[in-house]
C-alpha positions as CSV (number, residue, x, y, z in Angstrom):
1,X,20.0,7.4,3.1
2,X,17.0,5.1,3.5
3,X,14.2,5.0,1.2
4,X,10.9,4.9,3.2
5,X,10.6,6.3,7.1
6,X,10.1,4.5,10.1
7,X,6.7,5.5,10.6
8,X,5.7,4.3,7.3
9,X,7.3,0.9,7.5
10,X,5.0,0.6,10.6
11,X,1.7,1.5,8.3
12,X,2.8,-1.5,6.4
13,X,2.9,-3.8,9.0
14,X,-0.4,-2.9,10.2
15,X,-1.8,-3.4,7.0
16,X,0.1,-6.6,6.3
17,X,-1.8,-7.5,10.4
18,X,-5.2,-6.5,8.6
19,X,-4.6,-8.5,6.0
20,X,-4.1,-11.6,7.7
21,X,-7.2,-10.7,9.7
22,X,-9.1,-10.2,7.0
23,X,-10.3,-6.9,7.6
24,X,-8.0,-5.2,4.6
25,X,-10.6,-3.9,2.0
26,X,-9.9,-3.4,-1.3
27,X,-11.5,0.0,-3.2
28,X,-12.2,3.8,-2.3
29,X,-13.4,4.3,1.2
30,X,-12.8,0.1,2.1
31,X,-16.2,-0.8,0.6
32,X,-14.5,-3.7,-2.4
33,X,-13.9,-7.2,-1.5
34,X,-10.9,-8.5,1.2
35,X,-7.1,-8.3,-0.1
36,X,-5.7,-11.4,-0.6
37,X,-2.7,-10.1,-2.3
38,X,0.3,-9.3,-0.3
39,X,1.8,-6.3,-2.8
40,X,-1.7,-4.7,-2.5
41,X,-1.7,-5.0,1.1
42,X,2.1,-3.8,0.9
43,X,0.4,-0.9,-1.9
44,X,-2.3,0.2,0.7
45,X,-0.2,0.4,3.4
46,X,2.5,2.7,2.1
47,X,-0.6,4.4,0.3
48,X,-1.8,5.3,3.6
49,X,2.0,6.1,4.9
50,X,1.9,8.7,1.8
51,X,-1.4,10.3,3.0
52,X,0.0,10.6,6.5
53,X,3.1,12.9,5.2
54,X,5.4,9.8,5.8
55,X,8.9,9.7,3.9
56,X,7.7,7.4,1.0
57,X,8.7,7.6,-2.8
58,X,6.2,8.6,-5.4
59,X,4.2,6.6,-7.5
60,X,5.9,5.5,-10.5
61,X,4.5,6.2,-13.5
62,X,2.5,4.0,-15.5
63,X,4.3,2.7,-18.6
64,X,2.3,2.4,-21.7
65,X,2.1,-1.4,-22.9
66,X,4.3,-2.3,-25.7
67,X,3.0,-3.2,-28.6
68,X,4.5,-6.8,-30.3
């Protein structure tokens, strides 16, 4: 069974396209700097897939840092 829908791979891409344009903006609402990244361009994308009601997985959880 696969992981993430069509549709959301395509949300990807077209954030992956902005990227490269340079039109990708990081922070609430677009208003940071441009992504340079390509997981946070890969992030936002399925971000965006998951606000749509495509088939992506949750979050994971953030894991507390271990301590040394």
């Amino acid at each position: 069974m696969a992981r993430y829908s069509k549709s959301a791979g395509k949300d990807v891409k077209r954030a992956m396209d902005r990227r490269k344009k340079g039109s990708l903006k990081r922070g609430k609402g677009g208003k940071g700097g441009k992504v340079k990244s390509r997981a946070q361009a890969i992030a936002i994308g399925l971000s965006e897939a998951r606000k749509k009601g495509a088939k992506v997985p949750r979050k994971s959880a953030k894991k507390p840092a271990r301590k040394k």
